[in-house]
Structure formats: structure tokens, C-alpha cells
N, C-alpha and C positions, 0 to 999 in steps of 0.2 A: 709766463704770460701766454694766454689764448693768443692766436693767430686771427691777424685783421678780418679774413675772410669767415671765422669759426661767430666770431662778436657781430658780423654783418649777419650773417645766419640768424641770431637767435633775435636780433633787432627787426629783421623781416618778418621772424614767425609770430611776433609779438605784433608787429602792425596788422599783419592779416587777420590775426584773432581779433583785435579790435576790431575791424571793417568787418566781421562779420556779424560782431553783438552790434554794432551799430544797424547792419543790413535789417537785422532779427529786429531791432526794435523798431525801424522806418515800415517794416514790413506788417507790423502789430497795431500800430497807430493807421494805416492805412486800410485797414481791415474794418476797423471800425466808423471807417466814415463810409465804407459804401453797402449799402442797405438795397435789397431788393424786397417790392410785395406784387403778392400774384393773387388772383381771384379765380375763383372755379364757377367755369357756366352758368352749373343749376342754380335754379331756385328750390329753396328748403323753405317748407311751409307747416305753421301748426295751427290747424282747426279745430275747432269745438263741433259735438255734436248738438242737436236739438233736445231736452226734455220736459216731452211737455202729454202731461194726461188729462184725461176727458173724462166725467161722469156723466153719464146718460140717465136718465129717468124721467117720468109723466109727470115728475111735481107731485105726487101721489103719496102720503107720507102712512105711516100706520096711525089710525084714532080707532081707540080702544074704548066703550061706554057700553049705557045697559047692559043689559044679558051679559054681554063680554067680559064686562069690568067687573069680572070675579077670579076667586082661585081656582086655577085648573092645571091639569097634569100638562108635561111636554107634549102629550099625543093630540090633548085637545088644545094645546097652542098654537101647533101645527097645521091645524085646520083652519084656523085665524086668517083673516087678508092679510097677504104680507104685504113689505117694501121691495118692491127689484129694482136692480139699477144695473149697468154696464160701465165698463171700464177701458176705455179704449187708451194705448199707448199711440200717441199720432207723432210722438217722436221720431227719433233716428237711433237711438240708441236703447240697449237693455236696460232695465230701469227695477229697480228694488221698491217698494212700496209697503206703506203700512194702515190701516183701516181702522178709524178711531169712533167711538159712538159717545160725543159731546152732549155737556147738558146745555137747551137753553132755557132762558127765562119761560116762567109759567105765569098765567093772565089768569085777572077774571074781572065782571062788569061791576063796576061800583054804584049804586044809588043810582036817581032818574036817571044821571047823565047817560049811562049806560058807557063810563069812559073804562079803560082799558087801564090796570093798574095791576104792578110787577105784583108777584107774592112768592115769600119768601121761606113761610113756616110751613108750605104746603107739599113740598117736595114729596115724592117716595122715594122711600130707600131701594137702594140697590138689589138686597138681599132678598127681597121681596120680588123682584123681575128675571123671569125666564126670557132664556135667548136662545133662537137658532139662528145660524150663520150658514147656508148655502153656497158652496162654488166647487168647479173643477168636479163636478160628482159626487162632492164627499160634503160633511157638514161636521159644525163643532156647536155642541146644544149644551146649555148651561145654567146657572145660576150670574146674573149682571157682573156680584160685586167679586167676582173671581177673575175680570178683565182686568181689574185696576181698578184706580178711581180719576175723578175728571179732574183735569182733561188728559189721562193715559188710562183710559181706559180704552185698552186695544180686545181690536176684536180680533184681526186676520193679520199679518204677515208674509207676502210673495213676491213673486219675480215675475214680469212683464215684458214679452219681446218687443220689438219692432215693429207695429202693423197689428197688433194682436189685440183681441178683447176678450174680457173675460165678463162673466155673469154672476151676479151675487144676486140671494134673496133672504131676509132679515125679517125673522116673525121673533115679537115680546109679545109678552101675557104674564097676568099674575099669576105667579107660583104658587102650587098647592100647598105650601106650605105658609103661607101669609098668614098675620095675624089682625085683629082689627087694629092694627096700628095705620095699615092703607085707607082706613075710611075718610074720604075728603081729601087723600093724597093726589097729586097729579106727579109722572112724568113725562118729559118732554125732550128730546132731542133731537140730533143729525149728524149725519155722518158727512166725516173729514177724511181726507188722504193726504198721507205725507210720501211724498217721492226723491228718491237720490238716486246718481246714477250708481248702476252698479260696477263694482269695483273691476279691474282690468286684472288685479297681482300685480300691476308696476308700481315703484312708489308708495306714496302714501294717498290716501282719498280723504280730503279735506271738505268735499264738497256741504253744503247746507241743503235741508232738507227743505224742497218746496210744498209748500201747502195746498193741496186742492181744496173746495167745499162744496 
């Protein structure tokens, strides 16, 4: 038989191990009831920039008749009253934009009343309308129906700083290349700007395209 004192030994070592998974678990459950939260000084802020563009022009549109309202070459389109207008970015941020040239309704006087009634079959085609597009120094001179068709039918495409304006000038004329299919046609339009901001590289750019006109 083990000796009283050897049997007291191993009954101690066995209580103390207990008191110790005990200690471990009073010390685990108490852990979890004390919670700290801390807060940091600053203020963390997100703001939006402004985007917002401006067309400038006299109200002064191109009208094309007599003598004019015939086929002639780019050179002699050229020489046409044009349309100018200005583009100012009075935002805050860089700004992407695109330059649209929309159809609107075309008119004419009906009977005494002399009242003003849409028409519909009188359109001219595209294919028939030269275009020069003026900006930055440089120009892009064409044929309409190579923009697109309406309403994408783009003229320009660029990039706009901060403070910055730029200048466009916009002469049509019937292309020399017409046939009497234009006789009794009208066109009629106006130019649109679509503006987004431009992109950072963060992310993704979700933004919508705002409409000028």
C-alpha cells in the first residue's frame, strides 16, 4: 500500500488542477462582460463636387433659304453664317461631355388662319446635310448621316476643366451631292450637351448623364 502522505500528495495535485480549470473558466466568462469603446477626435467627411455646364450663345440659330438653299461644296458651306456658342464648366470638377445635334419639329402656315401646324413628310434626310464642327483649333466636316441618327446623333466628344470655356462654331448646308429629293424639304434642329463627371480610376463611375440644351 502507498503511504498516507504519497495518497495526500496526489489528492492535492488533483485539487489544485481543478482550482485552476475552475480559475480559467471564472477568468473567460469575465472577459466577456467587460467591453470597452473609444472614439477618435476627427471628423471624416465626404463631399460631393458641383457639375454644372453653361451654353452661351445670341439665340441666333442657322436659317438656310434663297440663294443658300441650294447644293454646294464644303468650301462654299463654309462661307455660310454659322452657329457659335460657348461652353463654360462653372462647376468644380472635370467634367466629360458629349455634343448632340437633335431634330426638332418643322412648321408651316396652314390656310387664312395662318396657324402653325407640325409636318411630318417634309423632313430632309441626313444624307443630304453637310457639317462643320469648329473647336480647340481644329474642326471635323462631314456628311450629317455619318453622326448617327436622332437623337445620337453626336457631333463632338471632350473633356472640360474647372473654370474653363471652350468655343464651338457649327455651319450645314446642302451637300453637293443632293438630289431633288430636298425640294420642299426642311431641316431643323439644336444642340444638346450630355455631361458626366469624369472618372477619378477609383471604383466604379455610376454616375447619370446630365443634359444641357
Amino acid at each position: 500500500m502507498e503511504s498516507l502522505e504519497k495518497q495526500k500528495s496526489k489528492n492535492g495535485g488533483l485539487i489544485a488542477i481543478v482550482s485552476v480549470l475552475l480559475v480559467v473558466a471564472i477568468v473567460g466568462v469575465t472577459y466577456a462582460w467587460l467591453t470597452v469603446t473609444k472614439e477618435g477626435k476627427s471628423v471624416n467627411v465626404i463631399k460631393t463636387g458641383t457639375l454644372e455646364l453653361v451654353i452661351e450663345d445670341e439665340g441666333t440659330g442657322i436659317f438656310i433659304d434663297g440663294d443658300e438653299a441650294q447644293p454646294m461644296t464644303s468650301e462654299e458651306g463654309l462661307k455660310l453664317t454659322p452657329y457659335t456658342f460657348k461652353l463654360h464648366n462653372t462647376g468644380d470638377i472635370v467634367t466629360n461631355y458629349t455634343i448632340y445635334l437633335d431634330d426638332i419639329d418643322t412648321y408651316k402656315s396652314e390656310g387664312d388662319t395662318g396657324e402653325d401646324i407640325t409636318v411630318s413628310n417634309n423632313r430632309m434626310d441626313d444624307k443630304f446635310i453637310g457639317y462643320s464642327l469648329n473647336y480647340d483649333s481644329t474642326s471635323t466636316t462631314g456628311i450629317l448621316n455619318t453622326t448617327g441618327e436622332h437623337p445620337n446623333r453626336k457631333l463632338y466628344t471632350g473633356t472640360i476643366n474647372s473654370g474653363e470655356t471652350k468655343d464651338f462654331t457649327l455651319h450645314l448646308w446642302i451637300d453637293e451631292h443632293a438630289t431633288n429629293e430636298v425640294m420642299g424639304k426642311v431641316f431643323a434642329g439644336k444642340i444638346r450637351v450630355e455631361a458626366i463627371q469624369a472618372k477619378s480610376g477609383i471604383g466604379t463611375d455610376n454616375n447619370n448623364p446630365v443634359g444641357i440644351k
